[in-house]
N, C-alpha and C positions, 0 to 999 in steps of 0.2 A: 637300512639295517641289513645288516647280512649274517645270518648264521652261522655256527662252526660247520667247518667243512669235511667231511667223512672220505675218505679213500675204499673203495671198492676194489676189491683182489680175489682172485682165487675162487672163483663162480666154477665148478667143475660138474661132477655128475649128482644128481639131484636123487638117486637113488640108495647111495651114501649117506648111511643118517647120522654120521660126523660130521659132515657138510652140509646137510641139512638143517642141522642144529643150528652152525655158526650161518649158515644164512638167513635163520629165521630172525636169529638174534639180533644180525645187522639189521636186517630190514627193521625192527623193534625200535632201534636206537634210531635209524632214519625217521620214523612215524611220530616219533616222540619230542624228536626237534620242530617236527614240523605244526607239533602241539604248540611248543614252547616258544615258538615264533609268534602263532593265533593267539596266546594267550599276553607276551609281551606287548602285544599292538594291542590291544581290548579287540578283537573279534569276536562277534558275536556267537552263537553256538550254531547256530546254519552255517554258519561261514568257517568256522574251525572245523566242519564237518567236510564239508566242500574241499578244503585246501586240502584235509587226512586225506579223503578220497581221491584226489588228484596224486598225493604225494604215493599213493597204494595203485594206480592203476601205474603210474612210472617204475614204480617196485617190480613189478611182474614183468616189465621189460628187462631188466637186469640181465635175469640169464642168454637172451639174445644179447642182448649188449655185449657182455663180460667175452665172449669168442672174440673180441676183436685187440682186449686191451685192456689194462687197469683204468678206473674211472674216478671220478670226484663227483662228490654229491654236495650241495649247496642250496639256500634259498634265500633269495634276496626280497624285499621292497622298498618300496621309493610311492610314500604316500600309498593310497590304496591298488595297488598295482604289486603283486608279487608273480615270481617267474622261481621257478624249482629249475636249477637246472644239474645236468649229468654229464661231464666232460669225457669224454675216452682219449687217450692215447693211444694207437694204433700200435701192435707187437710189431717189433723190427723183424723186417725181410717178413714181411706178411703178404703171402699171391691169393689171389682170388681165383674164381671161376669165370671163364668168357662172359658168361651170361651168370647175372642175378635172376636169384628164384622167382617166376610167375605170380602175380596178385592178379586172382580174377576180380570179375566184379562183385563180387559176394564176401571177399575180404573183409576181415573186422580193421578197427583202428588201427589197433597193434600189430597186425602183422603190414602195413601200410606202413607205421613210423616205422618197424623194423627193415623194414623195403627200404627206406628212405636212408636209415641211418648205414645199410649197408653200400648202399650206390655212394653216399658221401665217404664215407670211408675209403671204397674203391678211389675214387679221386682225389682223396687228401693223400693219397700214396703215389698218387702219379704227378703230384704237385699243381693239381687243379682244386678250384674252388666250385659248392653248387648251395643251395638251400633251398629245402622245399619245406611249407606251410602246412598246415589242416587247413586254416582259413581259404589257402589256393584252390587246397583240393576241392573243399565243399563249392566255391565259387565255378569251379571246373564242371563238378554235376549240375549245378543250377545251369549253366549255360550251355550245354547239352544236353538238357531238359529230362534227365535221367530221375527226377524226381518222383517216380513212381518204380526205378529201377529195386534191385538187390542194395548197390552200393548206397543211394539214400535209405534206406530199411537200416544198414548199418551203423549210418551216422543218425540218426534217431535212437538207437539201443542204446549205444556207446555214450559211454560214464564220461570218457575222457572228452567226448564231440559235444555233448550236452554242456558241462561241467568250466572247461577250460574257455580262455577266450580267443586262445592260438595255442596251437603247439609249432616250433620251429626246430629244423634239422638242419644246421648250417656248418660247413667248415672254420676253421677258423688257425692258418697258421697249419700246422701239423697236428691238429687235432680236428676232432669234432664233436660237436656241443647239443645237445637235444635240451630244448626249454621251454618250462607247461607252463604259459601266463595265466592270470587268473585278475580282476580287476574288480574291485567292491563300491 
């Protein structure tokens, strides 16, 4: 099953309580599908809670997101397995910076998938493909035994690291696709 799918535009200054407005509202109408999906499947109320929460911590990447491109908002399942996902298209003649901004180790999730979703970006414009995982990354500090570090401290907080069962940042074609699985 898949949802109707929402087009994303026009993310600007958030200080703007015209734009403010129309953001809140979108995002309302995002939350609200994503209700109407949990309640179409019979999900239970943990679990229609779970998926809101997911679909609200992807919400708050938007305005990172939206500097790069208009987006598509969707959520699909296939049996108990759903994946929310957020497409962008890249603005034409869009230049980056030599170097992407610094994630220490102290980094939260989000600024990590935004790390991500900017290097792929970078690359869907140079006509290179890449994807990076949460699941990689956590497997990444378990095997550098960083498990008393900052960066596990972060993935123990994090809604989205507890919550999801991957998130993936993948290119795809002249896009790229960020996707929060969730599995029941």
């Amino acid at each position: 099953m898949k949802s109707n799918t929402f087009l994303i535009t026009g993310v600007g200054d958030m200080d703007n309580p015209v734009f403010r407005q129309a953001s809140d509202s979108r995002i309302k109408v995002i939350l609200n599908e994503t209700e109407k999906i949990a309640a179409q499947n019979d999900l239970d109320r943990k679990q229609t809670m779970h998926l809101r929460l997911l679909s609200e911590e992807l919400m708050c990447l938007v305005p990172q997101l939206m500097q790069y491109g208009s987006a598509t908002f969707w959520i699909e399942n296939e049996g108990t397995q759903y994946e929310m996902h957020m497409k962008v298209t890249p603005k034409e003649n869009m230049t980056f910076a030599k170097k992407l901004p610094e994630v220490g180790e102290d980094a939260g999730i989000g600024k990590r998938v935004s790390r991500a979703f900017a290097s792929a970006i970078s690359m869907v414009t140079k006509g290179k493909s890449c994807m990076w995982t949460l699941s990689g990354y956590i497997d990444e500090v378990k095997a550098h035994d960083k498990m008393n570090s900052p960066a596990w401290d972060e993935l123990e907080r994090s809604i989205m690291a507890k919550l999801a069962d991957d998130v993936t940042v993948k290119t795809i074609g002249r896009e790229v696709e960020l996707i929060v699985t969730k599995i029941y």
